[in-house]
C-alpha positions in Angstrom: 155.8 -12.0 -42.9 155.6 -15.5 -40.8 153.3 -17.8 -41.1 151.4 -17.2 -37.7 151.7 -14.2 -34.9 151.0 -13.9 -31.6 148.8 -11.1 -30.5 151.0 -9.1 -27.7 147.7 -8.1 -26.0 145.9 -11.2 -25.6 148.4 -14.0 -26.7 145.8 -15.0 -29.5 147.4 -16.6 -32.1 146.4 -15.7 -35.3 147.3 -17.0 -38.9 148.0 -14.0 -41.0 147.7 -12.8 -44.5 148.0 -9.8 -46.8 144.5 -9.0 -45.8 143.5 -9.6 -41.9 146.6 -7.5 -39.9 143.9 -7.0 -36.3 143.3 -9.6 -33.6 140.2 -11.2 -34.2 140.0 -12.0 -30.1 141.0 -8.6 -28.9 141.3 -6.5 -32.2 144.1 -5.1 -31.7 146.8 -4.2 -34.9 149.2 -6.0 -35.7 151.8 -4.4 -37.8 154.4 -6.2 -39.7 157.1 -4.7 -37.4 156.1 -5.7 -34.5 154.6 -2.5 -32.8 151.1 -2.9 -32.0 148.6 0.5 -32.8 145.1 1.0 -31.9 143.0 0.3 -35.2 141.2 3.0 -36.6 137.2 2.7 -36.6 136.9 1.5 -39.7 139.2 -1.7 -38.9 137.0 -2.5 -35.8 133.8 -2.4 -37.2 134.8 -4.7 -39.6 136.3 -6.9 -37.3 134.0 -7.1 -34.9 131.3 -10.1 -35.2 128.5 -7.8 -34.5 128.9 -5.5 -37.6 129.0 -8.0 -39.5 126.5 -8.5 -42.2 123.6 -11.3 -41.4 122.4 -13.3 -44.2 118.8 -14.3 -43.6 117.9 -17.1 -45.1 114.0 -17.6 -45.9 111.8 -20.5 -47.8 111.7 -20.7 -51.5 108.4 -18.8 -52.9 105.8 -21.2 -53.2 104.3 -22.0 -56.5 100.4 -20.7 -57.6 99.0 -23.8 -57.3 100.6 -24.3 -54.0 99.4 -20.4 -52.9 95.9 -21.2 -53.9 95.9 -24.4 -52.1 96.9 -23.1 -48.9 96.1 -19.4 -49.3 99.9 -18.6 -48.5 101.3 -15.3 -49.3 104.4 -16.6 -51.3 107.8 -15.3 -49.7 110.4 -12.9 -51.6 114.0 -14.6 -52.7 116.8 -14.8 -49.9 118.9 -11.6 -49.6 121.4 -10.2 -47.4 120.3 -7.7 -44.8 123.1 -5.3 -42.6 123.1 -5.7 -39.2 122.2 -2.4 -39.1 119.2 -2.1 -41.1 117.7 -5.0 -38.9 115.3 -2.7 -37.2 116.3 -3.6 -33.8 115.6 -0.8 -31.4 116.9 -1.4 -27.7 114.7 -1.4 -24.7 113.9 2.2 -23.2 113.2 1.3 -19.4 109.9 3.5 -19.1 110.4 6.0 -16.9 106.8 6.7 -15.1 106.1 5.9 -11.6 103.6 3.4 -11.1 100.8 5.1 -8.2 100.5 3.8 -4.9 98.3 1.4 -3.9 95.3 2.4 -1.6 95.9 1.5 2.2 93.6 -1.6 2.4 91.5 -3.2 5.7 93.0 -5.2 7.7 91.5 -7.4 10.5 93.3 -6.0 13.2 93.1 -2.2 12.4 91.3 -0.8 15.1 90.1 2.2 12.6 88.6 0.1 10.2 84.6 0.4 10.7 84.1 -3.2 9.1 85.5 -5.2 11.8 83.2 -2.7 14.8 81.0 -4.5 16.4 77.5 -3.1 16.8 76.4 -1.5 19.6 73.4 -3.0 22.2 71.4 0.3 20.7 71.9 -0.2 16.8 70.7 -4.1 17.5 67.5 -3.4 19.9 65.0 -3.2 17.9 62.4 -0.4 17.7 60.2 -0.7 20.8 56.4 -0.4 19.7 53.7 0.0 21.8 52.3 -2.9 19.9 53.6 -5.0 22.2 51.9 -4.8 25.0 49.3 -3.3 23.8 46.5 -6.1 24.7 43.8 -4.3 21.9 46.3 -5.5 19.2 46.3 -9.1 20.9 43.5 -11.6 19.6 41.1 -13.1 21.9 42.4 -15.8 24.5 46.0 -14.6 25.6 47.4 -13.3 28.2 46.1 -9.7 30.1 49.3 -9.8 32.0 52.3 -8.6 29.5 54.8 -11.0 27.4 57.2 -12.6 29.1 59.8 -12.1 25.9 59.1 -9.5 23.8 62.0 -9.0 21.2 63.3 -9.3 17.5 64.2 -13.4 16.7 67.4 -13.8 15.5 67.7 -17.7 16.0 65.0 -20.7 14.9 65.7 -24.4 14.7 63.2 -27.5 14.4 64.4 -31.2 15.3 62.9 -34.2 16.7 63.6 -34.5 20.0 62.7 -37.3 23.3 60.1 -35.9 25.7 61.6 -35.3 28.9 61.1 -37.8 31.6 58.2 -36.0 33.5 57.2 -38.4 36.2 53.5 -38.0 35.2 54.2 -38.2 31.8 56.0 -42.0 32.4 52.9 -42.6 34.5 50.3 -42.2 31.7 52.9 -43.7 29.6 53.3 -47.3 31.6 49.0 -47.2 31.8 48.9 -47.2 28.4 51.4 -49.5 27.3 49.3 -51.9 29.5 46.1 -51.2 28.2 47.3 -51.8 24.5 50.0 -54.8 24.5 51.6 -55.4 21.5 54.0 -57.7 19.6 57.4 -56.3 19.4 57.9 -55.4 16.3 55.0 -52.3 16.7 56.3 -51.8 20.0 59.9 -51.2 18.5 58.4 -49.1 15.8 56.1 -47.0 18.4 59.5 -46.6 20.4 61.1 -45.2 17.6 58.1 -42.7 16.6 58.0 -41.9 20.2 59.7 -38.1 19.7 58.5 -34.8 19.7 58.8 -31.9 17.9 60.6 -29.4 19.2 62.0 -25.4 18.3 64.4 -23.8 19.5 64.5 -19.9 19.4 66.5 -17.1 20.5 65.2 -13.2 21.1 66.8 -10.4 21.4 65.1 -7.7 23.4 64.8 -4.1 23.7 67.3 -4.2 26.8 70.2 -5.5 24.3 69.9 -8.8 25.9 69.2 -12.4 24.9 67.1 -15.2 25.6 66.0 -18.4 24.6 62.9 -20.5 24.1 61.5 -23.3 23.1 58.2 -24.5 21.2 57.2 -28.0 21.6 54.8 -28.9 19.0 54.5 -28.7 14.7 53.8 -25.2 14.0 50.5 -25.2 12.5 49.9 -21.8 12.1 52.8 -18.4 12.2 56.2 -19.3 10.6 58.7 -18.0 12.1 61.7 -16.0 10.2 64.6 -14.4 11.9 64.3 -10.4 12.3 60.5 -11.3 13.1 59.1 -9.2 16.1 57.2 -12.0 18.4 55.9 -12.0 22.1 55.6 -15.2 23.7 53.8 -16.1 27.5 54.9 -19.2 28.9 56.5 -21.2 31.5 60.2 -20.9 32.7 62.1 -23.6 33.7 66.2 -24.1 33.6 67.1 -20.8 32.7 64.6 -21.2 29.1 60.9 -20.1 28.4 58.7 -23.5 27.7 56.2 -21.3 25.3 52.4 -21.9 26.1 51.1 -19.1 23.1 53.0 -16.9 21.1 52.0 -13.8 18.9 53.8 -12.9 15.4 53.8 -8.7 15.2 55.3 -9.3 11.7 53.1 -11.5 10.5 49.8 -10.1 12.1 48.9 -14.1 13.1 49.0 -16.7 16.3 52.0 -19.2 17.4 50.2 -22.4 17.8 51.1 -26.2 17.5 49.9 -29.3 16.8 50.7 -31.9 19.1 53.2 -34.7 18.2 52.1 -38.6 18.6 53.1 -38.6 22.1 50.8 -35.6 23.0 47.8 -37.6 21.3 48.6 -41.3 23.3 49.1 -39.3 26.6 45.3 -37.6 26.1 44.0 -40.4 24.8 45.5 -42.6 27.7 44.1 -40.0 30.3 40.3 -39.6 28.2 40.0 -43.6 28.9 41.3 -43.4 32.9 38.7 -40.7 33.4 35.9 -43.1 32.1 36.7 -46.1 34.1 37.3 -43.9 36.9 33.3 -42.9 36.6 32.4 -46.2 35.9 33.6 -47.7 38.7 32.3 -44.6 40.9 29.0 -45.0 39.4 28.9 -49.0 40.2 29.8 -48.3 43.7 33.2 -49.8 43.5 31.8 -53.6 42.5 33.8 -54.8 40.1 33.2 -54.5 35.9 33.6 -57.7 34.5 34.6 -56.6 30.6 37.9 -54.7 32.4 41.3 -56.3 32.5 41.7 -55.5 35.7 
């Protein structure tokens, strides 16, 4: 027998001996003649790597005084397990169908009752003869009925500058005269010169909107949107400048207290009214303790 053969399958070259006759690249035979046969079972199982057995190699046992110290289970002595006897069980692809998933909103599904507006008759609010009912009103407002009457669904307080009312800058400029200053309290006047002012927004029974506004520090109601409220007042530029309000909700009154600039301007006009009659009274002669 040579040295070393070629496989006729492959072209492997193998070294051979009394013992190993098969291709260990393609396992085919190889016969001493020449001819190459087909291996029986036996002959591939044992040369193929994978039936091969697997020597598992483990960590020496540890000693007692080791296993007390670390409460380790000591290991058993190395051995040789068969490939076979490894336990190893392929993976099984499972089988069940996984359920569909449920059909899910979307924004722009016309179907979906989520994303439907509300109608003008699910937001009008319950109309109440309690309203204009003037029995239910306290003493002082209005005979005539509200000029909103609705459900609040906005409110907003912020300082705001008076609007330039000719009569308002009138009084203004007569008082500034009467009590000069230094700068410095004219600067901080100027910058306490602001007015309280909220903004509100009703809905009413009709489905439509409108706005308002309450100049003044509410002294009295509070107002919480979803309140019911009537309010009598003034319109100018499209919004209702509110002279008294009335809270259904709460049972109470809208009033205010006036800001600073309220108080100067009936202060300022309380004073012109007295000179006024003092001067009338002294038949126009002139009062000597008056700047003027």
């Amino acid at each position: 027998m040579p040295a070393a053969a070629k496989c006729p399958t492959c072209g492997h070259r193998i070294l051979q001996t009394s013992v190993v006759r098969i291709c260990s690249n393609c396992g085919a035979f190889l016969p001493d003649d020449g001819v190459i046969t087909r291996p029986t079972d036996e002959e591939r199982q044992i040369a193929l790597p994978s039936a091969r057995p697997q020597v598992v190699t483990r960590p020496p046992a540890l000693t007692r005084k080791q296993s007390d110290q670390s409460d380790a289970v000591p290991y058993n002595e190395p051995g040789i397990i068969p490939y076979n006897e490894l336990g190893v069980v392929p993976y099984e692809q499972d089988e069940r169908q996984l359920a569909p998933l449920r059909h899910l909103p979307t924004p722009y599904d016309q179907q979906n009752a989520l994303q439907t507006p509300l109608s003008a008759q699910e937001m009008a609010p319950v109309a109440s003869p309690e309203w204009v009912d003037k029995k239910k009103l306290p003493r002082g407002f209005p005979r005539r009925p509200a000029d909103i009457s609705g459900t609040l669904i906005y409110v907003q307080s912020q300082l705001e500058k008076p609007a330039n009312d000719i009569l308002v800058m009138l009084i203004k400029g007569a008082s500034d005269i009467l009590w000069s200053s230094s700068t410095a309290l004219t600067q901080q006047n100027k910058d306490k010169d602001q007015e309280m002012v909220t903004a509100l927004r009703v809905h009413l029974e009709d489905g439509s909107n409108r706005d308002a506004r309450i100049r003044g520090y509410l002294v009295s109601a509070s107002l919480t949107i979803g309140d019911v409220i009537s309010l009598w007042g003034t319109q100018r530029q499209g919004t209702l400048h509110v002279s008294r309000g009335y809270n259904h909700t709460s049972k109470s009154k809208i009033s205010t207290r006036g800001s600073n600039v309220s108080f100067a301007i009936l202060l300022t006009l309380a004073i012109f009214a007295v000179v006024v009659y003092l001067i009338a009274m002294n038949g126009g002669s002139h009062i000597p303790w008056l700047p003027f």
